[in-house]
N, CA, C and O atoms as a GROMACS GRO file, in nm:
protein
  420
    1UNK      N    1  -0.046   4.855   1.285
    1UNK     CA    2   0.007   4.787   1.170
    1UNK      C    3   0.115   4.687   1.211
    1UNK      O    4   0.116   4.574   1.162
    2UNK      N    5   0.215   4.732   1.309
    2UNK     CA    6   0.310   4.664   1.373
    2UNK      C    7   0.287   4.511   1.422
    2UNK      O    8   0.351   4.407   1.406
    3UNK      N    9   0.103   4.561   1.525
    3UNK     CA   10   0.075   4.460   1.579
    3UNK      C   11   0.031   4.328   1.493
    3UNK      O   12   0.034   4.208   1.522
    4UNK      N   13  -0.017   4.406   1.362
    4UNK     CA   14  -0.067   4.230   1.268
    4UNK      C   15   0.030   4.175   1.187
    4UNK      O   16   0.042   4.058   1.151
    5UNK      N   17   0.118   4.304   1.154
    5UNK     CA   18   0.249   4.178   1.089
    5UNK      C   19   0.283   4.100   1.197
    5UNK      O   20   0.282   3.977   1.192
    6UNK      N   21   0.317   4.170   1.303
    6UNK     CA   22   0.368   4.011   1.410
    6UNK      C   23   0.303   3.919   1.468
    6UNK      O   24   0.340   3.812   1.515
    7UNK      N   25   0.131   4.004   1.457
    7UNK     CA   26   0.095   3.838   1.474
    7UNK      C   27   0.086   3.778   1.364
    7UNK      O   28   0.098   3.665   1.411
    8UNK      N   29   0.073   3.759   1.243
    8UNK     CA   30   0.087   3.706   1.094
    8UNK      C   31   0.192   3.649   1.107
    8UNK      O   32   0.161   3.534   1.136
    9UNK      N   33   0.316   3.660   1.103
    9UNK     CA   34   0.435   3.652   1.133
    9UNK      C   35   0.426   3.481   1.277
    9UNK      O   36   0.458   3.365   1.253
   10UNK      N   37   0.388   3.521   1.370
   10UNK     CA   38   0.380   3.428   1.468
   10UNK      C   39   0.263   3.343   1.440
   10UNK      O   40   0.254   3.250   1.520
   11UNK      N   41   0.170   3.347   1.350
   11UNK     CA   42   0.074   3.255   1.294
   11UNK      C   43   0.120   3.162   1.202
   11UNK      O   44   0.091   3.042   1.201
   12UNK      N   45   0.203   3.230   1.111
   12UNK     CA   46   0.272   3.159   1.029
   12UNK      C   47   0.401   3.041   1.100
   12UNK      O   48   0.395   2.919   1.083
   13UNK      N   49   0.517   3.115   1.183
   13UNK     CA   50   0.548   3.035   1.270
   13UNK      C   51   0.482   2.904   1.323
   13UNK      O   52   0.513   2.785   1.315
   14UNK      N   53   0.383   2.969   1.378
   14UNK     CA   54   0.311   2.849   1.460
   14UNK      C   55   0.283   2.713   1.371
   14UNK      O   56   0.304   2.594   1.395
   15UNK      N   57   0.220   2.788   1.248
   15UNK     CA   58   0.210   2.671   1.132
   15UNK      C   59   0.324   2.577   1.060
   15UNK      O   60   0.319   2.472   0.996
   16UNK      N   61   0.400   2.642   1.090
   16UNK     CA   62   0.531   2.549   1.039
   16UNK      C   63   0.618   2.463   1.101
   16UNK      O   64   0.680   2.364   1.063
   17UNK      N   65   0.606   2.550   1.247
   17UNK     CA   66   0.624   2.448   1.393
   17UNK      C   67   0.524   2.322   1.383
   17UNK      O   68   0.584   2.220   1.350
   18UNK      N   69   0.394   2.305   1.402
   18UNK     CA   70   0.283   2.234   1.367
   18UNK      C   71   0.321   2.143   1.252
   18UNK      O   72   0.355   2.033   1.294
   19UNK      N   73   0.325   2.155   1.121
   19UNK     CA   74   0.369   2.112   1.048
   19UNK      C   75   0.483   1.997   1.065
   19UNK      O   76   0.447   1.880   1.068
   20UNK      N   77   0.580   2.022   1.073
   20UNK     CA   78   0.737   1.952   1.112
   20UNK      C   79   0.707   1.860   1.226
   20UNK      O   80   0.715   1.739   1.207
   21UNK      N   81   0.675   1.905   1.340
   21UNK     CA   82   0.644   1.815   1.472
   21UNK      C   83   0.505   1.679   1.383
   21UNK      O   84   0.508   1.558   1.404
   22UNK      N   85   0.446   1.721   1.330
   22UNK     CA   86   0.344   1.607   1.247
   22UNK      C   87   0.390   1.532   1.211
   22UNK      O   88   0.386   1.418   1.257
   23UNK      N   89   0.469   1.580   1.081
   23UNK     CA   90   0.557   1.510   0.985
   23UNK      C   91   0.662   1.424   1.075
   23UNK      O   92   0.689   1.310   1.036
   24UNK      N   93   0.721   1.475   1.194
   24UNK     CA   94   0.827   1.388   1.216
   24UNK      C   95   0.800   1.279   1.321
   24UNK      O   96   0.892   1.219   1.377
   25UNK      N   97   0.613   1.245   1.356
   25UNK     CA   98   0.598   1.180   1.449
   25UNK      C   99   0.593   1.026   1.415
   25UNK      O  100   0.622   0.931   1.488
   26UNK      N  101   0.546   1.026   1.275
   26UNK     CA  102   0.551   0.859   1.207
   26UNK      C  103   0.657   0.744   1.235
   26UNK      O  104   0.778   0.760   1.223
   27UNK      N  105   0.622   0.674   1.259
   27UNK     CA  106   0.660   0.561   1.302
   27UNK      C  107   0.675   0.394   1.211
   27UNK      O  108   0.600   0.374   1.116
   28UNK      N  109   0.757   0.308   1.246
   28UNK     CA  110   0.730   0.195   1.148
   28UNK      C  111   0.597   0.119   1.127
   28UNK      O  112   0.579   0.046   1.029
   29UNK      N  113   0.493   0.144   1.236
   29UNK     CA  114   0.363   0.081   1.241
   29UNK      C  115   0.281   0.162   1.154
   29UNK      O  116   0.175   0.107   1.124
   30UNK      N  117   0.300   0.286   1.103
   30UNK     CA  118   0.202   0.425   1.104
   30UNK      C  119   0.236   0.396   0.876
   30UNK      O  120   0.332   0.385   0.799
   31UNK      N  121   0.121   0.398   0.870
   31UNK     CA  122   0.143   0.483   0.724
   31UNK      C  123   0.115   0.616   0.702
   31UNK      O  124   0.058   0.680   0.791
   32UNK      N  125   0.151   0.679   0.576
   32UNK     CA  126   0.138   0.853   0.576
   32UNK      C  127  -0.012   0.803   0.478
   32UNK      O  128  -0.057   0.691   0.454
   33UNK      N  129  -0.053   0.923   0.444
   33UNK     CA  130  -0.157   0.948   0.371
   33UNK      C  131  -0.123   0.875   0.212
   33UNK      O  132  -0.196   0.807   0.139
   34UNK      N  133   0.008   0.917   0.198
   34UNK     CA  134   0.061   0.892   0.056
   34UNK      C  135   0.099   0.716   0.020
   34UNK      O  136   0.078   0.650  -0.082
   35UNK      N  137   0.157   0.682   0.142
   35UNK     CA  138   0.158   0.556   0.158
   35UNK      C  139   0.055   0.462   0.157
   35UNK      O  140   0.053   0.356   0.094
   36UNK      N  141  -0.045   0.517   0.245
   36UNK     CA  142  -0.218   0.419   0.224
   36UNK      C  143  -0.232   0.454   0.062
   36UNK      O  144  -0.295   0.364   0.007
   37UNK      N  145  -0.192   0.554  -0.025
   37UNK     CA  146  -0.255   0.532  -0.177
   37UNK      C  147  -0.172   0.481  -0.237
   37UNK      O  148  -0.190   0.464  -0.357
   38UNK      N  149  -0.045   0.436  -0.172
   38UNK     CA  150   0.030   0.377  -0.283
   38UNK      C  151  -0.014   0.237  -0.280
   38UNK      O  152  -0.036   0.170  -0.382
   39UNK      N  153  -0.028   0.191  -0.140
   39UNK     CA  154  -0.100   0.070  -0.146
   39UNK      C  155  -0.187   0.028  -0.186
   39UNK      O  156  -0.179  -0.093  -0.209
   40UNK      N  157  -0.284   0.078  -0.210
   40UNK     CA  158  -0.392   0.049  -0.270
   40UNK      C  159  -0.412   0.078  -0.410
   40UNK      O  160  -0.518   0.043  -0.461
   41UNK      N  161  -0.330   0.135  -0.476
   41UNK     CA  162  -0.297   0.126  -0.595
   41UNK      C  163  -0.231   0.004  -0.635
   41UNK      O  164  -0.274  -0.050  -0.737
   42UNK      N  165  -0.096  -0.069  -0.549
   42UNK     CA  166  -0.049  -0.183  -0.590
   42UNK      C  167  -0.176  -0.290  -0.556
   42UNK      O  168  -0.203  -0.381  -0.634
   43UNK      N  169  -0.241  -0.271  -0.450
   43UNK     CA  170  -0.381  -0.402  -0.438
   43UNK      C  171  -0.452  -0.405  -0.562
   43UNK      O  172  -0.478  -0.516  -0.609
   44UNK      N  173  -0.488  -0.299  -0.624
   44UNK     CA  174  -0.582  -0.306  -0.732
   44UNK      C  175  -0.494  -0.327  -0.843
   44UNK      O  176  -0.560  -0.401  -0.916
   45UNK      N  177  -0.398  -0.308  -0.893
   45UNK     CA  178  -0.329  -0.316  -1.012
   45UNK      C  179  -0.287  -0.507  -0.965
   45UNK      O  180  -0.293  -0.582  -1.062
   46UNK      N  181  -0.256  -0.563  -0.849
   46UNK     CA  182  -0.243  -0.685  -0.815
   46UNK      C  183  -0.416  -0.757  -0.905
   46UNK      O  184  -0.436  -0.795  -1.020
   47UNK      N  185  -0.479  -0.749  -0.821
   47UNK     CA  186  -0.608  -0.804  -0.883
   47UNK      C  187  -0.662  -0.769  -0.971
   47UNK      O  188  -0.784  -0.785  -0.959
   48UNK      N  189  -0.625  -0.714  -1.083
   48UNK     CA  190  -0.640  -0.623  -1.236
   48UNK      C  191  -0.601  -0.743  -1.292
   48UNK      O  192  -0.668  -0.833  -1.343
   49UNK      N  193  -0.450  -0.727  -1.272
   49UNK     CA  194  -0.315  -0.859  -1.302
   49UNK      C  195  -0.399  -0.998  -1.288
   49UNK      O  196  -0.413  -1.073  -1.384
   50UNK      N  197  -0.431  -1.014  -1.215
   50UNK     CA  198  -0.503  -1.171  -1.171
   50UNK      C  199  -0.638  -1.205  -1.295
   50UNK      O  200  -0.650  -1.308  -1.361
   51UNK      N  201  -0.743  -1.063  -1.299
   51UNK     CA  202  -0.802  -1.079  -1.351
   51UNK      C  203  -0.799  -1.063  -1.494
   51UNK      O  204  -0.907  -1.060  -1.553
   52UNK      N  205  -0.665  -1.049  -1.577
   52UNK     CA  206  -0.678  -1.036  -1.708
   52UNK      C  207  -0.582  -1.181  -1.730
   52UNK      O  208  -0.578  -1.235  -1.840
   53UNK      N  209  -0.502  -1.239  -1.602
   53UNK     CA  210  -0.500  -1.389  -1.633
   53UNK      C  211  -0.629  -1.490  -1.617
   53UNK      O  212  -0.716  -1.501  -1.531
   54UNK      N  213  -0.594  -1.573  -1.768
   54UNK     CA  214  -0.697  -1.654  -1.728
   54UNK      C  215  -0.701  -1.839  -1.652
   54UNK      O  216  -0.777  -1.934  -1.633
   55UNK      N  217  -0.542  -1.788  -1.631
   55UNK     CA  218  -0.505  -1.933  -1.533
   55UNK      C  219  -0.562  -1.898  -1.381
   55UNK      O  220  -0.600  -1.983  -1.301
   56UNK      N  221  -0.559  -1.737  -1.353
   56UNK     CA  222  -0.616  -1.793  -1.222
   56UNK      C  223  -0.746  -1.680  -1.155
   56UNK      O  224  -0.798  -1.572  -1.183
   57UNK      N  225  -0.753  -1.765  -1.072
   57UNK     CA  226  -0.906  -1.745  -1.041
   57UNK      C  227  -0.914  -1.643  -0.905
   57UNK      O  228  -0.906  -1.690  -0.791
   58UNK      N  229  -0.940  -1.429  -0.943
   58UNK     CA  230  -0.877  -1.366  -0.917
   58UNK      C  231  -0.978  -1.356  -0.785
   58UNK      O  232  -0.949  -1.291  -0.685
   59UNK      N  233  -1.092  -1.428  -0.799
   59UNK     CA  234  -1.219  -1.389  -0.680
   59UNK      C  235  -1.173  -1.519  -0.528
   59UNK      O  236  -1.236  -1.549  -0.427
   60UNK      N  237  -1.035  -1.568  -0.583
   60UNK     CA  238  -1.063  -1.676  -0.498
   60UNK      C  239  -0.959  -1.669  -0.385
   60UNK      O  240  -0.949  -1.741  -0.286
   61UNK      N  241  -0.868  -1.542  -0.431
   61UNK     CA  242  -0.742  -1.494  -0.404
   61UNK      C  243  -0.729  -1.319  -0.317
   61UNK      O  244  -0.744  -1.210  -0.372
   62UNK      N  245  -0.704  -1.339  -0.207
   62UNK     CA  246  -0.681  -1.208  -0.119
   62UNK      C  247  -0.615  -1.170  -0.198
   62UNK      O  248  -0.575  -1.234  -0.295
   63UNK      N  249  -0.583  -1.007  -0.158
   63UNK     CA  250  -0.497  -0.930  -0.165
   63UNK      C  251  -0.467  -0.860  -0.056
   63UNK      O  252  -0.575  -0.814  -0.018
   64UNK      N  253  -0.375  -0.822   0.023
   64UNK     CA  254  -0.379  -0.716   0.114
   64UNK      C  255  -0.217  -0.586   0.069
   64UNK      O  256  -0.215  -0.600  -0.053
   65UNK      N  257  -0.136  -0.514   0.092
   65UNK     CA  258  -0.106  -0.477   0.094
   65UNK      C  259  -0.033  -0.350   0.196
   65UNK      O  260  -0.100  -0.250   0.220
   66UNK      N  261   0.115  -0.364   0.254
   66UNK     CA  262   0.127  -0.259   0.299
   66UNK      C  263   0.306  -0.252   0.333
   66UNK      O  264   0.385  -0.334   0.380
   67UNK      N  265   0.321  -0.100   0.280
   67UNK     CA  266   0.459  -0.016   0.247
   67UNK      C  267   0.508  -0.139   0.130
   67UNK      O  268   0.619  -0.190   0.143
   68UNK      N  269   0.430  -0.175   0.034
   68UNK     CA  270   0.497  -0.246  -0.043
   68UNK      C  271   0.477  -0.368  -0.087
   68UNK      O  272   0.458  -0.411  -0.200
   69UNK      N  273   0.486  -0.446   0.074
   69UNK     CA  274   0.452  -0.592   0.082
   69UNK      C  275   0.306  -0.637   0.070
   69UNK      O  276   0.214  -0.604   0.146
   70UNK      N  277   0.298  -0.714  -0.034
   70UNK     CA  278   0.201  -0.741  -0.124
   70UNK      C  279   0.194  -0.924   0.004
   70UNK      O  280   0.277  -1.007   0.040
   71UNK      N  281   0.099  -0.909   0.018
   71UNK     CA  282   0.009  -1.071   0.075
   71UNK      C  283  -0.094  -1.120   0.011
   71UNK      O  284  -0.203  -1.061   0.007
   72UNK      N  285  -0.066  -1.261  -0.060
   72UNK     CA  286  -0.149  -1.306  -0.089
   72UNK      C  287  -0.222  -1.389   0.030
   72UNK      O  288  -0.162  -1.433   0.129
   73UNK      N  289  -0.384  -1.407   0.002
   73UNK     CA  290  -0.403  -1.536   0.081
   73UNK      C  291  -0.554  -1.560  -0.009
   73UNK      O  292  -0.612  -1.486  -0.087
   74UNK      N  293  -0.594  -1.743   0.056
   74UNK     CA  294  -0.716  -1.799  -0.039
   74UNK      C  295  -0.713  -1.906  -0.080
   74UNK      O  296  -0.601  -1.935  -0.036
   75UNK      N  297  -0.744  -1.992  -0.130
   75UNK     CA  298  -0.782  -2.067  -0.165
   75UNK      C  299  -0.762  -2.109  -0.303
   75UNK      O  300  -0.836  -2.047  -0.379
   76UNK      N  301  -0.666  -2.216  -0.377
   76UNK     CA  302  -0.682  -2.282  -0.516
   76UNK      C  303  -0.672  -2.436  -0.533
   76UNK      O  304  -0.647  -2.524  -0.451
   77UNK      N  305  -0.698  -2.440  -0.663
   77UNK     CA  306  -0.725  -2.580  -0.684
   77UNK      C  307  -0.546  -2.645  -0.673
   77UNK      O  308  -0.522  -2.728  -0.585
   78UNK      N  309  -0.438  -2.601  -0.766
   78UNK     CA  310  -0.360  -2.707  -0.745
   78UNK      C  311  -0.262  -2.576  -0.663
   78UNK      O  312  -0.306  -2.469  -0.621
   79UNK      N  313  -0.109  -2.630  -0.658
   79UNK     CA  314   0.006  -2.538  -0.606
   79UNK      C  315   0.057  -2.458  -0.749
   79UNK      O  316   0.126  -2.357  -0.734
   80UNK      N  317   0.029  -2.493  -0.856
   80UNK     CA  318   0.096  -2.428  -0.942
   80UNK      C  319  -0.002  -2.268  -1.001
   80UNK      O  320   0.041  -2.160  -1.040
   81UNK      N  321  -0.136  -2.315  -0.983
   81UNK     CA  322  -0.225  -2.157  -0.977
   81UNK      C  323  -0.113  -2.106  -0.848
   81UNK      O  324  -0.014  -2.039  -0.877
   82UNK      N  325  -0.134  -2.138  -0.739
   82UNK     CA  326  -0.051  -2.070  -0.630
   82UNK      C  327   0.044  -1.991  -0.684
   82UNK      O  328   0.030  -1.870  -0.695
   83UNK      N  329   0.131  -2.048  -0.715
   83UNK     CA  330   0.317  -2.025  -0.778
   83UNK      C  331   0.263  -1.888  -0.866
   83UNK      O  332   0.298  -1.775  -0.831
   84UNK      N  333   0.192  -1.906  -0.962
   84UNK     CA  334   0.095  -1.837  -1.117
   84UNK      C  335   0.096  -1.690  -1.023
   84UNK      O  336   0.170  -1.593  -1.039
   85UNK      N  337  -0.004  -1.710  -0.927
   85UNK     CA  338  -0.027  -1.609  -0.858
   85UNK      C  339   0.078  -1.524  -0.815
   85UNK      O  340   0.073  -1.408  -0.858
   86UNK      N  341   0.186  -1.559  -0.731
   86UNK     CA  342   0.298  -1.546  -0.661
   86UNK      C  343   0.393  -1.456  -0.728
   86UNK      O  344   0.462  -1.372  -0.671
   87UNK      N  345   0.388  -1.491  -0.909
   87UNK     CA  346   0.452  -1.486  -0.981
   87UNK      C  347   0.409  -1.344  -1.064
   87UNK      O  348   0.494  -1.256  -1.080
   88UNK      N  349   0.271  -1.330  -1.116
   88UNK     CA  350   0.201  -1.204  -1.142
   88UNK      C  351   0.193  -1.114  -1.024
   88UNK      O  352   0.161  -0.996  -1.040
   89UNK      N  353   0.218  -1.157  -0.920
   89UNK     CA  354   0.195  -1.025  -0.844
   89UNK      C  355   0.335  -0.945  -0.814
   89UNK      O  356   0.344  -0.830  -0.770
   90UNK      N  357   0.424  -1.020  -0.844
   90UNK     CA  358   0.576  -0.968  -0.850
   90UNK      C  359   0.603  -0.888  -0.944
   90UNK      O  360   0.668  -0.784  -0.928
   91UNK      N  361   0.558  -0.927  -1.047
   91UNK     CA  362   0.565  -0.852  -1.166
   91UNK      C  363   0.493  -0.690  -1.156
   91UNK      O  364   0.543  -0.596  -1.217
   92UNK      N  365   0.368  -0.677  -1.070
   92UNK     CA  366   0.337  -0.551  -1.052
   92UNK      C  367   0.437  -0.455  -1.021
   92UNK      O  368   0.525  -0.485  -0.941
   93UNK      N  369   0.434  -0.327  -1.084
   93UNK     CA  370   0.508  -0.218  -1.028
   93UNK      C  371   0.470  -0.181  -0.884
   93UNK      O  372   0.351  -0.181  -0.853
   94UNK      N  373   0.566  -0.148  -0.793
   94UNK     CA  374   0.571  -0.125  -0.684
   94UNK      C  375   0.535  -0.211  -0.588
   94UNK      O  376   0.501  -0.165  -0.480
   95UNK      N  377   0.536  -0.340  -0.606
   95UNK     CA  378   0.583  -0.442  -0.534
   95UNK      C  379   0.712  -0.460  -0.481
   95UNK      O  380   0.801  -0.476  -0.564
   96UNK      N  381   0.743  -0.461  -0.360
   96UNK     CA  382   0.870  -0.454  -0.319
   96UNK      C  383   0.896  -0.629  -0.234
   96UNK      O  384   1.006  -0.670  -0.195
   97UNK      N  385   0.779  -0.698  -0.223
   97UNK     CA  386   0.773  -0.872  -0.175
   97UNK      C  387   0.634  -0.905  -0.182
   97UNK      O  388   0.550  -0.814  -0.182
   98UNK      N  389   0.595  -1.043  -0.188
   98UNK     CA  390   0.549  -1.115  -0.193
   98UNK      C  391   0.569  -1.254  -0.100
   98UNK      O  392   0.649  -1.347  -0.100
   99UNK      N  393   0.397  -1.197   0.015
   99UNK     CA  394   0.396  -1.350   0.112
   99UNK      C  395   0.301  -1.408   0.041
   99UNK      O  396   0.190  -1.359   0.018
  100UNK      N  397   0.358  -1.558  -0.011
  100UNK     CA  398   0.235  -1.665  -0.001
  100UNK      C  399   0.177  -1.688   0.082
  100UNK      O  400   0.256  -1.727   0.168
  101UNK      N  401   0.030  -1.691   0.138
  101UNK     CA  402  -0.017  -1.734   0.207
  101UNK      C  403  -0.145  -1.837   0.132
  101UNK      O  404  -0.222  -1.883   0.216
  102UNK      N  405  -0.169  -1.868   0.017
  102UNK     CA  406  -0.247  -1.912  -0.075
  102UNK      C  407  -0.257  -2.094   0.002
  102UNK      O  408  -0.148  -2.120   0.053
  103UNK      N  409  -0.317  -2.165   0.012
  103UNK     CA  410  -0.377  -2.266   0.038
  103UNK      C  411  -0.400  -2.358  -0.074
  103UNK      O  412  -0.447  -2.300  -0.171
  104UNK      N  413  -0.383  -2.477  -0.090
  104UNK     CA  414  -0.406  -2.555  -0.196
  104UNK      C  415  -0.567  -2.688  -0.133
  104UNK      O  416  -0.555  -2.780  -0.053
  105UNK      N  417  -0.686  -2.648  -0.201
  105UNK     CA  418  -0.768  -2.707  -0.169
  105UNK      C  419  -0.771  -2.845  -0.165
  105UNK      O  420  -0.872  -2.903  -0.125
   0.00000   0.00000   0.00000
C-alpha cells in the first residue's frame, strides 16, 4: 500500500515538474496555444470589420496577425480606402497596432 501512494505521489510530482519547466520555456518568438487563438480571433473579427464596410474592398486586403499586431497588406484603388482600412482595424478589440503595408494601385 506504502509502495503506490509513493509512487502516485512521485507521478504526480513528476507531472507538475513537467508542467512548470513547459510553461516556463516560451520565448518572444514562440506563441502559447492561447495566444495563436487570440490571434486569429482578432484576424477574423479584422476581416468581418472590412466586410460589413462597404468602402472597402475586404478580398483585396491581407490580414495577418500576431501577439496583437494586426498587419495589413494588398492592394487598393486610392490611399484613402488604405487610411479606411488602417482605421477599422484599430477599432477591433484586441488590437494592440496596426502596420500599413497596403499599396495604392
Amino acid at each position: 500500500m506504502k509502495i503506490a501512494q509513493r509512487l502516485i505521489t512521485a507521478t504526480f510530482a513528476a507531472a507538475v515538474a513537467i508542467t512548470a519547466v513547459g510553461c516556463a520555456s516560451q520565448n518572444e518568438t514562440s506563441k502559447t496555444a492561447g495566444e495563436y487563438v487570440d490571434d486569429a480571433v482578432i484576424t477574423t473579427k479584422v476581416k468581418a470589420a472590412f466586410a460589413a464596410d462597404p468602402t472597402v474592398k475586404a478580398t483585396e486586403i491581407n490580414v495577418e496577425t500576431y501577439k496583437g499586431d494586426v498587419q495589413l497588406s494588398g492592394f487598393v484603388a486610392e490611399a484613402g480606402d488604405a487610411q479606411k482600412a488602417v482605421q477599422i482595424a484599430r477599432g477591433v478589440k484586441g488590437v494592440t497596432s496596426v502596420k500599413n503595408d497596403i499599396r495604392v494601385k
